[in-house]
N, CA, C and O atoms as CSV, one atom per row, in Angstrom:
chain,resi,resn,atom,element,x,y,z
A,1,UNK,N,N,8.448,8.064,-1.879
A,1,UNK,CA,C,7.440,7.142,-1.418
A,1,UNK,C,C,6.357,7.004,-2.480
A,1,UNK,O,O,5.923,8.003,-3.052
A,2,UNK,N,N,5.930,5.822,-2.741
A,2,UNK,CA,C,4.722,5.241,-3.586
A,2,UNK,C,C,5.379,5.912,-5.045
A,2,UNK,O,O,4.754,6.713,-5.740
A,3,UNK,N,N,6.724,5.428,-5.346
A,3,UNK,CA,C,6.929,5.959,-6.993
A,3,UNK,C,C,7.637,4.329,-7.514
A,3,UNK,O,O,7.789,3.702,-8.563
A,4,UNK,N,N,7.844,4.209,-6.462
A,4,UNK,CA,C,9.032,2.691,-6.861
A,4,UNK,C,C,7.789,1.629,-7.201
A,4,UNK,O,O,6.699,1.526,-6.639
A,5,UNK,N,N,8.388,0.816,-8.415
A,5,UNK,CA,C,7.351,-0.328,-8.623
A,5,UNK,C,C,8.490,-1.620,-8.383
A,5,UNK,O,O,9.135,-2.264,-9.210
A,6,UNK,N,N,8.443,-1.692,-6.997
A,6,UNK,CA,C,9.052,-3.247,-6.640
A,6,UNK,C,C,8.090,-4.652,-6.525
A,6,UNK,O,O,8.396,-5.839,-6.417
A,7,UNK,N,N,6.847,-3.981,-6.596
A,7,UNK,CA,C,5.872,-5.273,-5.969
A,7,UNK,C,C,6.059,-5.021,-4.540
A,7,UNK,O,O,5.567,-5.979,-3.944
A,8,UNK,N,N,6.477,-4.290,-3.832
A,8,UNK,CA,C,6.563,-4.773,-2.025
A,8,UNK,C,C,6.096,-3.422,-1.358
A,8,UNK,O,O,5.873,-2.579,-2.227
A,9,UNK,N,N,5.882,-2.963,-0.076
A,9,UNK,CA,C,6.205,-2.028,0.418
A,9,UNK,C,C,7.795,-1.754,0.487
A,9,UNK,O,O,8.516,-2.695,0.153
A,10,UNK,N,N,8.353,-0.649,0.856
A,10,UNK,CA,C,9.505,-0.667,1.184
A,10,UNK,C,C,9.275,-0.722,3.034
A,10,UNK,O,O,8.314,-0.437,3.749
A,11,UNK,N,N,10.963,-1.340,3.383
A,11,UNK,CA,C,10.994,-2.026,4.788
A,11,UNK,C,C,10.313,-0.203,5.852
A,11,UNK,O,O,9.467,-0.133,6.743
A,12,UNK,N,N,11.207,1.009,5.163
A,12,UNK,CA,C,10.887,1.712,5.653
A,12,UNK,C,C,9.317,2.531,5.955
A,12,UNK,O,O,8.996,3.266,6.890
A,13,UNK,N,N,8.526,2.065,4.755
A,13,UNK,CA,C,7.225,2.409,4.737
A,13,UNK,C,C,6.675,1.841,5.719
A,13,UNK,O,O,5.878,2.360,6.500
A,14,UNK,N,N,7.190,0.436,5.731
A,14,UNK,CA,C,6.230,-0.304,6.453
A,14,UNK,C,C,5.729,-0.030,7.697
A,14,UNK,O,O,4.600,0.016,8.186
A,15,UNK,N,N,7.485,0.239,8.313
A,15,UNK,CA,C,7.908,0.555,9.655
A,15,UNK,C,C,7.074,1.568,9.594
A,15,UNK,O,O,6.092,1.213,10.245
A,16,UNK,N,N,6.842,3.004,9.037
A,16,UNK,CA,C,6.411,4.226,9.382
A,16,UNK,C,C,4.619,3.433,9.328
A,16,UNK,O,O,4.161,3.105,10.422
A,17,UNK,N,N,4.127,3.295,8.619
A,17,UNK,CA,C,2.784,2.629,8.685
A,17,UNK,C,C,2.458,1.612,10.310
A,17,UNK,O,O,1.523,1.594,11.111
A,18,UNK,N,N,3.454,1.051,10.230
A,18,UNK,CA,C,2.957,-0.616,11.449
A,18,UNK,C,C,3.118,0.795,12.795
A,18,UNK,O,O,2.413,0.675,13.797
A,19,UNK,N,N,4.029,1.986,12.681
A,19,UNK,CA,C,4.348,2.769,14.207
A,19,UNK,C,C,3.395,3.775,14.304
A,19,UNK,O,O,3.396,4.468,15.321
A,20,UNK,N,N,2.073,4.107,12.877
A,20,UNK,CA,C,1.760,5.191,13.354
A,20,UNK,C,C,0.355,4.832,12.750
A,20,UNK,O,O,-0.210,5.807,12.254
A,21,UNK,N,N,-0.138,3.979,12.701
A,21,UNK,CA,C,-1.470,3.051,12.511
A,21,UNK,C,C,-1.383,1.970,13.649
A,21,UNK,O,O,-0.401,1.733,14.353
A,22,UNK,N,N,-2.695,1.326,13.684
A,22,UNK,CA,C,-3.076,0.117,14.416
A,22,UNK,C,C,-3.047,-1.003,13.613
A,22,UNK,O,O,-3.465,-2.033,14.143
A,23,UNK,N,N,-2.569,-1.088,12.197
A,23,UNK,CA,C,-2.840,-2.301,11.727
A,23,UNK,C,C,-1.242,-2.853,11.920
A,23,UNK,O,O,-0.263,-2.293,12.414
A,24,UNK,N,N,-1.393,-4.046,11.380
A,24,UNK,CA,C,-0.422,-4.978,11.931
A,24,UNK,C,C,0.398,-5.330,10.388
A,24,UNK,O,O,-0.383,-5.262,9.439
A,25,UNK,N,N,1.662,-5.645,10.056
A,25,UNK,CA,C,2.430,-5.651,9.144
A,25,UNK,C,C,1.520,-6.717,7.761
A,25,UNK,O,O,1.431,-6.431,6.567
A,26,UNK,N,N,1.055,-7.741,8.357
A,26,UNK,CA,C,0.141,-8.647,7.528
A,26,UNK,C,C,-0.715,-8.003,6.585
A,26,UNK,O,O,-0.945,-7.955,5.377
A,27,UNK,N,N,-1.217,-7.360,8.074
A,27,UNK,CA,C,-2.989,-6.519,7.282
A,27,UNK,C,C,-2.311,-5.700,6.400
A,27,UNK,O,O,-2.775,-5.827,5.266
A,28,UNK,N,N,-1.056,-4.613,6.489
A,28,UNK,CA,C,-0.989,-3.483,5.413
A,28,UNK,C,C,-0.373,-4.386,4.043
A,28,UNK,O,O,-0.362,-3.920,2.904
A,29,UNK,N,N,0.118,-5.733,4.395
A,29,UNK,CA,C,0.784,-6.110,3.095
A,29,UNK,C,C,-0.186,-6.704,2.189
A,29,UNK,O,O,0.133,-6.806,1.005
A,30,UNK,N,N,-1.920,-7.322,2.785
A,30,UNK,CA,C,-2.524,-7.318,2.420
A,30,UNK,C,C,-3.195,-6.516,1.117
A,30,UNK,O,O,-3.404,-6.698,-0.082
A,31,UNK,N,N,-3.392,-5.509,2.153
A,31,UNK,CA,C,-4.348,-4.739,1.268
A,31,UNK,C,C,-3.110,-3.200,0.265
A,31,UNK,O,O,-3.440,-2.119,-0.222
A,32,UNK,N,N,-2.165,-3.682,0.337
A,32,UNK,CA,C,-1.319,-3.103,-0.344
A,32,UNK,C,C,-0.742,-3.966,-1.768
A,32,UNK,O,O,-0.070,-3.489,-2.682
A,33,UNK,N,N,-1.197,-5.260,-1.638
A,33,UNK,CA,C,-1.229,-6.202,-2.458
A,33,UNK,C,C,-2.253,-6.360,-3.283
A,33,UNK,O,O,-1.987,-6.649,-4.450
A,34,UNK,N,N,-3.811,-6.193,-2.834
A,34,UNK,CA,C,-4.838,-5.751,-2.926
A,34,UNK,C,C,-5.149,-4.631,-4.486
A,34,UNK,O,O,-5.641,-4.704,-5.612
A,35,UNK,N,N,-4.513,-3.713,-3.630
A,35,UNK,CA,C,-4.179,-2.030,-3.987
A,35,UNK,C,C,-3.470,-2.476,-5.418
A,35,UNK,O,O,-3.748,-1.871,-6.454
A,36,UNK,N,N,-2.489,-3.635,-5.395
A,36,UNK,CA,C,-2.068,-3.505,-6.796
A,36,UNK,C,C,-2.211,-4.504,-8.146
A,36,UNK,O,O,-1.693,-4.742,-9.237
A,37,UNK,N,N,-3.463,-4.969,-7.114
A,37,UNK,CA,C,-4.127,-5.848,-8.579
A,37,UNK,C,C,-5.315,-5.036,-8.759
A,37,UNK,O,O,-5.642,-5.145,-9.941
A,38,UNK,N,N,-6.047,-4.335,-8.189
A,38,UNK,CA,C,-6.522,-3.041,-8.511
A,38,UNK,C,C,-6.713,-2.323,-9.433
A,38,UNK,O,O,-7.657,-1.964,-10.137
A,39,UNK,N,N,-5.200,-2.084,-9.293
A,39,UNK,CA,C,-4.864,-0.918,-9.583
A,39,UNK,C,C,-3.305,-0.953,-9.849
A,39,UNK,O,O,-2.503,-0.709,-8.948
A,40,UNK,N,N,-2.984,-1.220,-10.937
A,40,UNK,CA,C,-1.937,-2.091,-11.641
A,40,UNK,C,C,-0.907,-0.703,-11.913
A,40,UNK,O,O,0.275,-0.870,-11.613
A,41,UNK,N,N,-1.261,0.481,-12.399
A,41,UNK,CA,C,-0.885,1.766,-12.748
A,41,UNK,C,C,-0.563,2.454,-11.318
A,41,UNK,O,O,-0.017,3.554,-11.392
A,42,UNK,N,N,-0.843,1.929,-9.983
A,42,UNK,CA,C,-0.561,2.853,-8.888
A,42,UNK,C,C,-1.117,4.019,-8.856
A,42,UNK,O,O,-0.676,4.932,-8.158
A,43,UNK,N,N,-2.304,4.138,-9.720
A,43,UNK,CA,C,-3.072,5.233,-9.597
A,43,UNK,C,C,-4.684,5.093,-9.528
A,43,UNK,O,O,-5.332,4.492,-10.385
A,44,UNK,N,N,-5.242,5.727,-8.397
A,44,UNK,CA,C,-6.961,5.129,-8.268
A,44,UNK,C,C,-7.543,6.677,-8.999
A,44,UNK,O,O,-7.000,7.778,-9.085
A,45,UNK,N,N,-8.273,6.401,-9.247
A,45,UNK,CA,C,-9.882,7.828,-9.985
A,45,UNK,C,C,-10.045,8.277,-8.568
A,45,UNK,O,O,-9.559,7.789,-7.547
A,46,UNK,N,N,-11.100,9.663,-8.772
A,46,UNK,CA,C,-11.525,9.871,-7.341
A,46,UNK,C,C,-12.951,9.184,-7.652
A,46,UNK,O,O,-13.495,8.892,-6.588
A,47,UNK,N,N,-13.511,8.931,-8.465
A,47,UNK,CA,C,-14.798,7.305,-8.330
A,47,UNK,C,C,-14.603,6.669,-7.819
A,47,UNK,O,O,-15.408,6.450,-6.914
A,48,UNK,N,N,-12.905,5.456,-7.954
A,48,UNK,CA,C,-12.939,4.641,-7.409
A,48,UNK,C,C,-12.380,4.738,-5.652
A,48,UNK,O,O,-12.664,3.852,-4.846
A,49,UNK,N,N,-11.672,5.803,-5.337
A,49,UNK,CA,C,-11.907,6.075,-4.142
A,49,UNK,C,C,-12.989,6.485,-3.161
A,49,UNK,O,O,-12.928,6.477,-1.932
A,50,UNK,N,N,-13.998,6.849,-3.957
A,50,UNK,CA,C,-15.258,7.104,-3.052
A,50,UNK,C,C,-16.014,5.892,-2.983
A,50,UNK,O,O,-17.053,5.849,-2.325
């Protein structure tokens, strides 16, 4: 999990995210899309996480 650089979630992430969160498949593809113009390397600082 989070090593593959497809551009997408995988179908299975998603599923585990949309069954064990409240957000809705949109919102996580959002800000997982978000996450990778960001953050292009798939890796945040702990700066930019705080």
């Amino acid at each position: 999990m989070g090593n593959a650089k497809s551009g997408a979630l995988s179908k299975e992430v998603l599923e585990d995210l949309k069954t064990n969160t409240r957000y809705s498949e949109e919102e996580l593809c959002r800000w997982y899309e978000s996450f990778q113009r960001q953050c292009p390397d798939g890796r945040i600082s702990r700066a930019e996480f705080e």
